[in-house]
MDTraj code that builds the backbone (N, CA, C; nanometers):
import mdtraj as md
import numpy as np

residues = "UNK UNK UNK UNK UNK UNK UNK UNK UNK UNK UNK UNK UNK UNK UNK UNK UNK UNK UNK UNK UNK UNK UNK UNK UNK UNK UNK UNK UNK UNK UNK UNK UNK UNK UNK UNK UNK UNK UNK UNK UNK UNK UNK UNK UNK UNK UNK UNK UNK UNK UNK UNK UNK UNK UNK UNK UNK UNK UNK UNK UNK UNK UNK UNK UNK UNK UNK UNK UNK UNK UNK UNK UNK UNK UNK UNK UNK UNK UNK UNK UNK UNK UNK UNK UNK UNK UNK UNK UNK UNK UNK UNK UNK UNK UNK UNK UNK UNK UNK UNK UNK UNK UNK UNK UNK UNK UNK UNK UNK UNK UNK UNK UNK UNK UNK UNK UNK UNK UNK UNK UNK UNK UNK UNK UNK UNK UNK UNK UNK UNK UNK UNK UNK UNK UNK UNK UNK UNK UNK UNK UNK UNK UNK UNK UNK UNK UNK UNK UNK UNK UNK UNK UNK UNK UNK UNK UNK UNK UNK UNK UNK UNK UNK UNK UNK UNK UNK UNK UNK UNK UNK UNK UNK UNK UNK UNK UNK UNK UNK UNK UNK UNK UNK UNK UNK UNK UNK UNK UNK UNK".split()
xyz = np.array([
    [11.3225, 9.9610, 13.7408],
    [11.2259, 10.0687, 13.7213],
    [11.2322, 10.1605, 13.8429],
    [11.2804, 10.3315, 13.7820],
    [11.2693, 10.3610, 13.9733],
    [11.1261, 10.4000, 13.9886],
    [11.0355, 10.4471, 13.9087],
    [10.8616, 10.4786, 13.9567],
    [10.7949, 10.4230, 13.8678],
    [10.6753, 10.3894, 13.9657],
    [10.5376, 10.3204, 13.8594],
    [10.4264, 10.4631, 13.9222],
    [10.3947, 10.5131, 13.8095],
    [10.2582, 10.6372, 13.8583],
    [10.1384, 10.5813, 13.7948],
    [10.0606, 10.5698, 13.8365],
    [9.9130, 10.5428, 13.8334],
    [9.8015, 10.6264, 13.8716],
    [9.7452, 10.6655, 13.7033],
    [9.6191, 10.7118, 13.7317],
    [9.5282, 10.6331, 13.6705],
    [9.4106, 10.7023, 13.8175],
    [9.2955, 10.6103, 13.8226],
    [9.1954, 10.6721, 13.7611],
    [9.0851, 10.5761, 13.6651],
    [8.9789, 10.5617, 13.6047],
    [8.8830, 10.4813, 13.5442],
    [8.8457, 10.5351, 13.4943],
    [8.7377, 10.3842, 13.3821],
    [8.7890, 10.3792, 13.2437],
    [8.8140, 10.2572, 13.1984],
    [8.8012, 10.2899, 13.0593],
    [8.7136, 10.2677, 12.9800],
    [8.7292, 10.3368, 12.8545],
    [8.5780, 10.3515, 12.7544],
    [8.5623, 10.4895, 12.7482],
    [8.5075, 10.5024, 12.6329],
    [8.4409, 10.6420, 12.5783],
    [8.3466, 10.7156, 12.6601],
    [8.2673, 10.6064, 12.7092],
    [8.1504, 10.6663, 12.8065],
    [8.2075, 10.7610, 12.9169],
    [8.3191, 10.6936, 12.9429],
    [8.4226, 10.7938, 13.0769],
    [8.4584, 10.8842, 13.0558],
    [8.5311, 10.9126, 12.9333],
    [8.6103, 10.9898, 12.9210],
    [8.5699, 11.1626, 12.9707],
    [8.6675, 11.2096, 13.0159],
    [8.6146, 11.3180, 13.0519],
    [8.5291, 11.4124, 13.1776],
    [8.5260, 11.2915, 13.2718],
    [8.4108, 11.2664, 13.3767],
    [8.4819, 11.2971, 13.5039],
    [8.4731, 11.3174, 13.6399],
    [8.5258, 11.3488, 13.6957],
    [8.6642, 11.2678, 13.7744],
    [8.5621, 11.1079, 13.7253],
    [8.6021, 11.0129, 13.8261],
    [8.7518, 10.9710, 13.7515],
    [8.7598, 10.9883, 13.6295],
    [8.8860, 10.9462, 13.5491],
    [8.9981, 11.1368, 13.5394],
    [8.9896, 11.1916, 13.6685],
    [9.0487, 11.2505, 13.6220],
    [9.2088, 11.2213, 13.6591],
    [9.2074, 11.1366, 13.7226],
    [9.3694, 11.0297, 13.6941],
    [9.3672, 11.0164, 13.6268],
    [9.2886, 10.9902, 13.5532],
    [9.3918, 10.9336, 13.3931],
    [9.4092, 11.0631, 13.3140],
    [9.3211, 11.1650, 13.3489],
    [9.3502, 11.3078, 13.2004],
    [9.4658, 11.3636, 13.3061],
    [9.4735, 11.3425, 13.4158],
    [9.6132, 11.4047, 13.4640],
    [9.7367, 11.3401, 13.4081],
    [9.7656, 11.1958, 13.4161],
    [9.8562, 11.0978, 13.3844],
    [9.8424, 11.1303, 13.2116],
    [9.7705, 11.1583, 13.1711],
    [9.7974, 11.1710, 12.9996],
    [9.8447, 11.3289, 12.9912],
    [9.8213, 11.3842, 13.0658],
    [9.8744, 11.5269, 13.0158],
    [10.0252, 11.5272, 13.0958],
    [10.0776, 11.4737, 13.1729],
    [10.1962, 11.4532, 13.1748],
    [10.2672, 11.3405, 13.0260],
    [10.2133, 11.2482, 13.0370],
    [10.2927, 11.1697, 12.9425],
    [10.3213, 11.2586, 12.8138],
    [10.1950, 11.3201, 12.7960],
    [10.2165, 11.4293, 12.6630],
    [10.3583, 11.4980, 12.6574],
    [10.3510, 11.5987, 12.7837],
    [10.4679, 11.7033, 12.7858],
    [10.6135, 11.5683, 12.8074],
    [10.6065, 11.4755, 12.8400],
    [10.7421, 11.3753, 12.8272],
    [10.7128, 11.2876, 12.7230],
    [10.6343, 11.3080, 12.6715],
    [10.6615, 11.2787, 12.4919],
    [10.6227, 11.0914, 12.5083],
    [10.5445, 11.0421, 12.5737],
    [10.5192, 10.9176, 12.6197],
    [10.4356, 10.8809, 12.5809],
    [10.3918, 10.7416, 12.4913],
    [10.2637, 10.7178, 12.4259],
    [10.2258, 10.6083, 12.5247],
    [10.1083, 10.5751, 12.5703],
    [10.0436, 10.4725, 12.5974],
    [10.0205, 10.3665, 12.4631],
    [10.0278, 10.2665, 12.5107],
    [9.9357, 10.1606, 12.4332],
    [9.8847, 10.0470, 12.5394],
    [9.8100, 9.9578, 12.4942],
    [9.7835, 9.8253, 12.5927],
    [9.8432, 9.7676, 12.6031],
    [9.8541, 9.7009, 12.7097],
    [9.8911, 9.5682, 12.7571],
    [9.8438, 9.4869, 12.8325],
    [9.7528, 9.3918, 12.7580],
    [9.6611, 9.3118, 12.8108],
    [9.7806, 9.2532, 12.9284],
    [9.8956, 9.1962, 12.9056],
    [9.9309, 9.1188, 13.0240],
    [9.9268, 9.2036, 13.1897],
    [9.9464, 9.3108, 13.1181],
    [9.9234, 9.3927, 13.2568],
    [9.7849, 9.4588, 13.3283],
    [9.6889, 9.4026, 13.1849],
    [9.5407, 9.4198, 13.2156],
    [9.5405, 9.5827, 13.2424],
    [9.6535, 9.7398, 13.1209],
    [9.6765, 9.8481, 13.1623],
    [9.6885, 9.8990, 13.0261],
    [9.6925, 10.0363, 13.0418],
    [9.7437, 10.0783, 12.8892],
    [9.8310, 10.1254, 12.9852],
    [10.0144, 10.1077, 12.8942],
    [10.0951, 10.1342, 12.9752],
    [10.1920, 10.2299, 12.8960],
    [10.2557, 10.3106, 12.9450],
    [10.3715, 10.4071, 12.8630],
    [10.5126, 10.3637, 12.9522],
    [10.6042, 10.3780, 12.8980],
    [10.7326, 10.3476, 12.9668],
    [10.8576, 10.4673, 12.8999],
    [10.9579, 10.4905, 12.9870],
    [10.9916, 10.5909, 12.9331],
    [11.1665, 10.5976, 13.0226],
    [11.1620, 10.7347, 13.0401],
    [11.3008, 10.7934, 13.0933],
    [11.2578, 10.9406, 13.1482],
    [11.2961, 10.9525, 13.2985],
    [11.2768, 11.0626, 13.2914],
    [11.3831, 11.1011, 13.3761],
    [11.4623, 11.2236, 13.3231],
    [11.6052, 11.2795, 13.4027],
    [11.6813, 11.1347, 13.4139],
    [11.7009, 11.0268, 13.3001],
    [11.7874, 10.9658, 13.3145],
    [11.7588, 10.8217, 13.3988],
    [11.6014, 10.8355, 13.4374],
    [11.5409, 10.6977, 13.5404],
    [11.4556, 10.6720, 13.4614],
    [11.4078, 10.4945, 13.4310],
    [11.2909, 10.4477, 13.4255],
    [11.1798, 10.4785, 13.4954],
    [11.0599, 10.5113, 13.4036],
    [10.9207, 10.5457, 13.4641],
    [10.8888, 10.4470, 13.3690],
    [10.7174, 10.3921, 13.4819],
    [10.6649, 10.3364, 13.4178],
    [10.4957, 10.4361, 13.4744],
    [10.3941, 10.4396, 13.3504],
    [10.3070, 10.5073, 13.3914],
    [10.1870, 10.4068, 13.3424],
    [10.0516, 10.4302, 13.4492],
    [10.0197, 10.2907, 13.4264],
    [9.8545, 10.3575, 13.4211],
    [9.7734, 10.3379, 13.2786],
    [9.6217, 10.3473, 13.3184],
    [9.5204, 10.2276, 13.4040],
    [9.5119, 10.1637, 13.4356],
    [9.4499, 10.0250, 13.4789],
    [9.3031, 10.0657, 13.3679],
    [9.3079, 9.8883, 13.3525],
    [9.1667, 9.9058, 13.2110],
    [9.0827, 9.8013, 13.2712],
    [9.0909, 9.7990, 13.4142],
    [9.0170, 9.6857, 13.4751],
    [8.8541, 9.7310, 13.5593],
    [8.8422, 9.8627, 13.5326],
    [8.7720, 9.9756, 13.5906],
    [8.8073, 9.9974, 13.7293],
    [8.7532, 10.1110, 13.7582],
    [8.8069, 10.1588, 13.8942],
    [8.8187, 10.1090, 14.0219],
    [8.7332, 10.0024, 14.0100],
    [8.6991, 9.9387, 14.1799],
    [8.7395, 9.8229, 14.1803],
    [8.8488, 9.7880, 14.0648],
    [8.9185, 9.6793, 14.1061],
    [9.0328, 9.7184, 14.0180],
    [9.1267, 9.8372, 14.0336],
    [9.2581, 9.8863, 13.9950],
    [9.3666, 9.8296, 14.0314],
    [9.3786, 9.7626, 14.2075],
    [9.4447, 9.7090, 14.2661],
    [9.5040, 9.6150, 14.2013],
    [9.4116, 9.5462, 14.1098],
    [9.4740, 9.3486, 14.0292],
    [9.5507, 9.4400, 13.9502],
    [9.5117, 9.5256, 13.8320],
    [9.6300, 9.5605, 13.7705],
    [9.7055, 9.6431, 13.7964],
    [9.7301, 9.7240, 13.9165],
    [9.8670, 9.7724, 13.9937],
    [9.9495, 9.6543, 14.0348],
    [9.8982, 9.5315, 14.1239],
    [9.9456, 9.4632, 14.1679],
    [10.0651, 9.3433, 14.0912],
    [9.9933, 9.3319, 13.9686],
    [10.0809, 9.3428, 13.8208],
    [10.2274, 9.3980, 13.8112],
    [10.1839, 9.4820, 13.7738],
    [10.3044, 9.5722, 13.7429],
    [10.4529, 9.6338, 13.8541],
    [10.3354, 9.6110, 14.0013],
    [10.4476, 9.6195, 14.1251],
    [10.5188, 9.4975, 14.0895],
    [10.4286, 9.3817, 14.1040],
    [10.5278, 9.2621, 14.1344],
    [10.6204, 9.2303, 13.9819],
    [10.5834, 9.2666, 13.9230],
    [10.6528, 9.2585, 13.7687],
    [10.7804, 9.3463, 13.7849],
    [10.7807, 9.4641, 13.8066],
    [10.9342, 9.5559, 13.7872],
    [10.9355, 9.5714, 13.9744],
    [10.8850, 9.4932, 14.0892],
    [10.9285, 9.5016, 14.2336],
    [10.9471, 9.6506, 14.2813],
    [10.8532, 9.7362, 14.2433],
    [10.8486, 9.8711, 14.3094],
    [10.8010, 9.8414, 14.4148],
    [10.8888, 9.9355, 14.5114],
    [10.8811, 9.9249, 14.6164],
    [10.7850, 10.0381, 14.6515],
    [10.7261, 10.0373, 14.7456],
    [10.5770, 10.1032, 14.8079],
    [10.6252, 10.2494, 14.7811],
    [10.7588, 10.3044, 14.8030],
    [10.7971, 10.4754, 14.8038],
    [10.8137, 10.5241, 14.6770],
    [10.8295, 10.3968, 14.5750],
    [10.8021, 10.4088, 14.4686],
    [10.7006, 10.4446, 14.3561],
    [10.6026, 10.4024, 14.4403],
    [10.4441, 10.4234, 14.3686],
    [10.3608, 10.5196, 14.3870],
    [10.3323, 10.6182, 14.2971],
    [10.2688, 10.7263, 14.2893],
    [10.1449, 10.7077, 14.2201],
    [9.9610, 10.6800, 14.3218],
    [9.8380, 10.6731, 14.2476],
    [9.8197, 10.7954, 14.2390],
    [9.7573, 10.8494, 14.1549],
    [9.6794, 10.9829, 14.0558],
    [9.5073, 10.9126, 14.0831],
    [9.4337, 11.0087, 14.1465],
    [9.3085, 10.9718, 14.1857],
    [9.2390, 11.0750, 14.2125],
    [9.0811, 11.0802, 14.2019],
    [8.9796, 11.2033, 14.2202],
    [8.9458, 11.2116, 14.3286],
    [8.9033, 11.2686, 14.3988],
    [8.8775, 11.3013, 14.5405],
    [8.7684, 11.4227, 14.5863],
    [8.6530, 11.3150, 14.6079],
    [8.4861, 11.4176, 14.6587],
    [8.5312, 11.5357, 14.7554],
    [8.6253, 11.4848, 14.8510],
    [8.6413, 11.5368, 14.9870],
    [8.7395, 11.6528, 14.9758],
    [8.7818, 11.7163, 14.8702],
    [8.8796, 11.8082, 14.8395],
    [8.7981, 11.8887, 14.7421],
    [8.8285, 12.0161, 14.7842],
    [8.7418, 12.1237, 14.7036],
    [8.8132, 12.0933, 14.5703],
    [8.7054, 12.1533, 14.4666],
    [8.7250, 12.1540, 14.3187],
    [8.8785, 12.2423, 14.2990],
    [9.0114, 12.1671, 14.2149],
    [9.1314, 12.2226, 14.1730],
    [9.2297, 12.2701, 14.2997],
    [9.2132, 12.1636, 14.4422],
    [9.3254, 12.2074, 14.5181],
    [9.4036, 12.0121, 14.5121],
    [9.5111, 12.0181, 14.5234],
    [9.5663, 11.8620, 14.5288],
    [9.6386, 11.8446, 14.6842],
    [9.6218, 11.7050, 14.7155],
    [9.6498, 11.6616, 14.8163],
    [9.7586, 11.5476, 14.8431],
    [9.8590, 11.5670, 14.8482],
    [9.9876, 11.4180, 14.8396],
    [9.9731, 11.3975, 14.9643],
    [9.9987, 11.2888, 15.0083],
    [9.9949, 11.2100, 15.1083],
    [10.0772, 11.0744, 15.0950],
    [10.1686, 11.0329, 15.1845],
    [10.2648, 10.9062, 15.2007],
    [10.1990, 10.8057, 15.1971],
    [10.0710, 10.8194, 15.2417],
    [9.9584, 10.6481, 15.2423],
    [9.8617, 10.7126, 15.3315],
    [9.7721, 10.6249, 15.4129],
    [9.6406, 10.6951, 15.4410],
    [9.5443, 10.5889, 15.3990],
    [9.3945, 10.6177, 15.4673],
    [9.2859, 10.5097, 15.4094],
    [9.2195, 10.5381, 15.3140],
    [9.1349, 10.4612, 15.2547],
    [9.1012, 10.5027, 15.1305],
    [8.9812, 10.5730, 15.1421],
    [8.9190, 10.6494, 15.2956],
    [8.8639, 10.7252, 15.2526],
    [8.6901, 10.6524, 15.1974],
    [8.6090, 10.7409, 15.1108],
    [8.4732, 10.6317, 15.0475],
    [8.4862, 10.6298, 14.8699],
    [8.6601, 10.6058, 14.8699],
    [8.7173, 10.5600, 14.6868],
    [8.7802, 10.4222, 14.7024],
    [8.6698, 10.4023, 14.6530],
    [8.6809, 10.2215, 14.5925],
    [8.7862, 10.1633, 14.5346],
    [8.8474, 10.2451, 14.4561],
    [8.9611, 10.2240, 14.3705],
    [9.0724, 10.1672, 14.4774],
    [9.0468, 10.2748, 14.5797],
    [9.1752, 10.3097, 14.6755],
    [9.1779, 10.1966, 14.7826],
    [9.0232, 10.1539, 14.7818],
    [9.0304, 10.0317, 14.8933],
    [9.0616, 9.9004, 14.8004],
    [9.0483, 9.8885, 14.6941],
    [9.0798, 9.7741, 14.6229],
    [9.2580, 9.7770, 14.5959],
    [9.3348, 9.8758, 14.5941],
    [9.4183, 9.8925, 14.5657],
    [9.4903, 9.8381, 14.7449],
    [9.4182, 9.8928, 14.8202],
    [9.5089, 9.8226, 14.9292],
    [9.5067, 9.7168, 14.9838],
    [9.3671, 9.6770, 14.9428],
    [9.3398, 9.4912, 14.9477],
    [9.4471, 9.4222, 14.8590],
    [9.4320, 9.4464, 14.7496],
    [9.5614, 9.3928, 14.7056],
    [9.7186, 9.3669, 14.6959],
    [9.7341, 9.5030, 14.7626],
    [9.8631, 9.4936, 14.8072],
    [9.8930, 9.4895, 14.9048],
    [9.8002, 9.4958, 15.0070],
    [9.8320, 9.4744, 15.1272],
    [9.9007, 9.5726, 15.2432],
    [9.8650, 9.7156, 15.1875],
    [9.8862, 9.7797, 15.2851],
    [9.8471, 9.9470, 15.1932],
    [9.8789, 10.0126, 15.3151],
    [9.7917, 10.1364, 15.2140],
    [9.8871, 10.2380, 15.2460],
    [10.0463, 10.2175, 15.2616],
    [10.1754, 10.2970, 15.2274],
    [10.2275, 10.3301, 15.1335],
    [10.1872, 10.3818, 14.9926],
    [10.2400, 10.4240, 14.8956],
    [10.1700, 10.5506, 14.9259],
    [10.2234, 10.6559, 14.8149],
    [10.2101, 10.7668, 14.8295],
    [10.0565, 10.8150, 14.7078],
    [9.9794, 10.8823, 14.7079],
    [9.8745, 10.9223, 14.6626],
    [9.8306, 11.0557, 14.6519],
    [9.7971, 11.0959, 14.4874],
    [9.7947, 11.2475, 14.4971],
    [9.6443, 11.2189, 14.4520],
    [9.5761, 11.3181, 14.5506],
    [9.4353, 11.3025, 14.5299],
    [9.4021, 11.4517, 14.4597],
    [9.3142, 11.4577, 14.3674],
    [9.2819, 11.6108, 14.3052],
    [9.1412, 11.6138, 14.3584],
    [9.0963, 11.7483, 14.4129],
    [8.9619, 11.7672, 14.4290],
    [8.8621, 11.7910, 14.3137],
    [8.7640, 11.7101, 14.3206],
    [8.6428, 11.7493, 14.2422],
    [8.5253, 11.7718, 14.2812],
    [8.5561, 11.8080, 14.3902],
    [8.3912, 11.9009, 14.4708],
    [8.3319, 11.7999, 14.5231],
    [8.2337, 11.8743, 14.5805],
    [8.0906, 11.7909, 14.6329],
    [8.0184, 11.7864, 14.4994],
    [7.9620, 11.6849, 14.4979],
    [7.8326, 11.7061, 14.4776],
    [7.7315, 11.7893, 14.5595],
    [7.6816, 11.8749, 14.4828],
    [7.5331, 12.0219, 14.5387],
    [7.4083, 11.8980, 14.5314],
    [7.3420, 11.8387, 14.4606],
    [7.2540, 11.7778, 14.4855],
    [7.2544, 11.6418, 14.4081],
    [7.1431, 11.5429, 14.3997],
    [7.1701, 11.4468, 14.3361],
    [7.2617, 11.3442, 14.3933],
    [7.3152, 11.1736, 14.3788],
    [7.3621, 11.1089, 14.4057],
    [7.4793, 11.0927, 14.3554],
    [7.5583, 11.0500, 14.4711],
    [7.7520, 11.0605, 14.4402],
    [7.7468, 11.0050, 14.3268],
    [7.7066, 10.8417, 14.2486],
    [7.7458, 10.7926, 14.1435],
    [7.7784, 10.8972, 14.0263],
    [7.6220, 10.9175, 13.9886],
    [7.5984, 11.0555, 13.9538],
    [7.6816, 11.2059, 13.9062],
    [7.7508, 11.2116, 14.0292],
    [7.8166, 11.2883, 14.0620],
    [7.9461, 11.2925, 13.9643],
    [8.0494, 11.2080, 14.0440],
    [8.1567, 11.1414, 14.0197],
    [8.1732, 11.0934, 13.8548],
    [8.0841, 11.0312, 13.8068],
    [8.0709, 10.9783, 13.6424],
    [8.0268, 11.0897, 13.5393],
    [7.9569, 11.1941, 13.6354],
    [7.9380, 11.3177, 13.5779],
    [8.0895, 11.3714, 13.4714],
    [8.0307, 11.4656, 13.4004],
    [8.1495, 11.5784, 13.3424],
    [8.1419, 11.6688, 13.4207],
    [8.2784, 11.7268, 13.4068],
    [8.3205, 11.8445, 13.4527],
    [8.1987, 11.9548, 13.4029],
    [8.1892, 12.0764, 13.4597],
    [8.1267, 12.2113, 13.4282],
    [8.2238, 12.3171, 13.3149],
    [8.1680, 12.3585, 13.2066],
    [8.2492, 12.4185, 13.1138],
    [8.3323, 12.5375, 13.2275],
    [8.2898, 12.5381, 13.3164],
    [8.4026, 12.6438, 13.3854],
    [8.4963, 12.5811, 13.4806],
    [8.4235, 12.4904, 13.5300],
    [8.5512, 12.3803, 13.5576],
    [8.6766, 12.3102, 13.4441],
    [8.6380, 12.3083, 13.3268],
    [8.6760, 12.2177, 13.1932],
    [8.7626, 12.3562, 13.1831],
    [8.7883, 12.4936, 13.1864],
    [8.8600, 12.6101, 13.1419],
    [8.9746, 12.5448, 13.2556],
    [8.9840, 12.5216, 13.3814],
    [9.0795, 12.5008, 13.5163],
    [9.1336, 12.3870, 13.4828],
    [9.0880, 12.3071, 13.4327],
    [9.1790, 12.1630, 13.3954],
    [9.2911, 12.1636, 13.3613],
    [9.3226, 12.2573, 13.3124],
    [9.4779, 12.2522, 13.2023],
    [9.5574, 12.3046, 13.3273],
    [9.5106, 12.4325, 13.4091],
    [9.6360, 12.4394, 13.5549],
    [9.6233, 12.3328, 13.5984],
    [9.4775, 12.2796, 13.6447],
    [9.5326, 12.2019, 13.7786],
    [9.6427, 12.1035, 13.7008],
    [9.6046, 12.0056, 13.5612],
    [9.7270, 11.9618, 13.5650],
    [9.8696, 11.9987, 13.5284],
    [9.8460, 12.1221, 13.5433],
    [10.0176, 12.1898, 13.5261],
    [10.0594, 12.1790, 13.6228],
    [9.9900, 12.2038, 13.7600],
    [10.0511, 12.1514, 13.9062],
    [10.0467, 12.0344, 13.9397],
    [9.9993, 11.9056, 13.8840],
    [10.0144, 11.7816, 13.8802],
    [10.1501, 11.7360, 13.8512],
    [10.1773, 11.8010, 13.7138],
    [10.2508, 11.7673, 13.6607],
    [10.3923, 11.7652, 13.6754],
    [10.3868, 11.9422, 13.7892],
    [10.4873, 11.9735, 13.8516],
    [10.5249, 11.8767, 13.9988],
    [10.4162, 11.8393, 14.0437],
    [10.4023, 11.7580, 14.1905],
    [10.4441, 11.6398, 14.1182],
    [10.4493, 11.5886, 14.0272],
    [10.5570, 11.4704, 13.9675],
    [10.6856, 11.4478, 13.9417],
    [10.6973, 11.5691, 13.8775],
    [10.8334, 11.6176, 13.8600],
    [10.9173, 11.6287, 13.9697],
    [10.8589, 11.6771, 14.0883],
    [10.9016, 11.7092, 14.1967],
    [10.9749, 11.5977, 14.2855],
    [10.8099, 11.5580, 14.3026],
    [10.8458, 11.3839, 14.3747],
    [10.9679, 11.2831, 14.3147],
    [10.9206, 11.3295, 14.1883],
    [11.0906, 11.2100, 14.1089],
    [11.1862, 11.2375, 14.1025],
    [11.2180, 11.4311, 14.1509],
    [11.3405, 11.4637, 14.1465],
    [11.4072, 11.4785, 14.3017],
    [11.3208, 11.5098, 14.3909],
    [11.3207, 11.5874, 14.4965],
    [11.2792, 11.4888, 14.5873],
    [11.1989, 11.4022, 14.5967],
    [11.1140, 11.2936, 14.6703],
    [10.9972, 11.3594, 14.6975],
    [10.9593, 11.2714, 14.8434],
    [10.7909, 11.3050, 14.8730],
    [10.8083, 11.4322, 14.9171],
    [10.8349, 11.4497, 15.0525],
    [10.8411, 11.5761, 15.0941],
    [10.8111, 11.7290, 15.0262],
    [10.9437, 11.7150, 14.9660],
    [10.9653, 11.8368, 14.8999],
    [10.8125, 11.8348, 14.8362],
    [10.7854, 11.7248, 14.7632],
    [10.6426, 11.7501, 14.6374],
    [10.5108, 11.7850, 14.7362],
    [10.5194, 11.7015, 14.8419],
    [10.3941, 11.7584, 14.9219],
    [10.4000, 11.8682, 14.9663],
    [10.4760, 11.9695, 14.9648],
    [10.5440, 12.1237, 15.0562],
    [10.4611, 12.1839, 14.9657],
    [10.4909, 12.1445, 14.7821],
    [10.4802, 12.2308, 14.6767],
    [10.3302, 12.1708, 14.6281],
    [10.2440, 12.0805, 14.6495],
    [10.1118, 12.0101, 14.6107],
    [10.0012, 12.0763, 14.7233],
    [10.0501, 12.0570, 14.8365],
    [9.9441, 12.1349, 14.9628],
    [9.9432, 12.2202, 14.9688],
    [9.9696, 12.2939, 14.9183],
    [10.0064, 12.4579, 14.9306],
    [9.9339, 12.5196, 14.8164],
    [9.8477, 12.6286, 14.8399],
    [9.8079, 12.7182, 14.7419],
    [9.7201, 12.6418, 14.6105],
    [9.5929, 12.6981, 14.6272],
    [9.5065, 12.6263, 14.5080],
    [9.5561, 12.7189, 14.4047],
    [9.5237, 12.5863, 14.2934],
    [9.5797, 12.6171, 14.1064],
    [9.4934, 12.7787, 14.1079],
])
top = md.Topology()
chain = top.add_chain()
for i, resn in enumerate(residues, 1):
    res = top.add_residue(resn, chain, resSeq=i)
    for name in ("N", "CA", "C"):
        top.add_atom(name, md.element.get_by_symbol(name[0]), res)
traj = md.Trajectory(xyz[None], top)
């Protein structure tokens, strides 16, 4: 397998749509344009799509374990196809980044995303690479709140760029590596 990408969320209906799963509406609107269906796989405790892209195995991975313990079912799927840490690309929401700018990064701490600290408890180090998308502050009211919230119908119009530049910061990274994708991800909001 040369990449495992992982976006992060909750699963269930109740989520859908919310800020905190917007790893996963990023990771599905790529699989779309590469023609990639998810289904489950309880053994991987994921709904998982598998595919080809430019001629390489991808594997793209929802975790269905909820967000604050993503790590058990990443940790799965690393040790299952042995991706190696430069290999792994998480898709994750991010308070601390204004609404529709993205942030790649080689590894880094997790910051106050749960997902991200469970993910490095489990694997044991926090060197894979991570594209974080901004979804604002919260203006008033409590982060939970916040975060589990929906998007704003004028935020919900921006969704479809930001993940057109997601989508491209994937493309990038799998063709080009990290670098190049972080040159073209940090640069210039959608």
């Amino acid at each position: 397998m040369k990449a495992l990408i992982v976006g992060l969320g909750n699963p269930g209906r109740l989520y859908e749509k919310t800020r905190h799963n917007v790893g996963f509406a990023a990771l599905d609107f790529f699989a779309e344009k590469q023609a990639l269906r998810f289904s489950d796989k309880m053994s991987f405790r994921s709904s998982l799509a598998e595919g080809d892209f430019q001629g390489e195995k991808v594997a793209l991975l929802k975790p269905l374990t909820f967000m604050n313990l993503s790590g058990e079912a990443i940790q799965i799927a690393v040790d299952y196809w042995k991706i190696v840490m430069s290999n792994l690309l998480v898709i994750v929401d991010d308070i601390d980044i204004p609404f529709g700018e993205l942030r790649l990064k080689a590894g880094g701490g997790p910051g106050t995303h749960n997902g991200l600290r469970n993910i490095e408890a489990c694997l044991h180090t926090n060197r894979y690479p991570r594209l974080r998308i901004g979804i604002g502050q919260a203006r008033e009211g409590n982060l939970e709140s916040f975060v589990l919230g929906k998007f704003s119908p004028e935020e919900e119009k921006e969704l479809p760029k930001i993940f057109e530049k997601v989508d491209q910061t994937i493309e990038i990274w799998l063709t080009h590596g990290l670098n190049r994708a972080m040159n073209f991800a940090n640069t210039n909001r959608v």
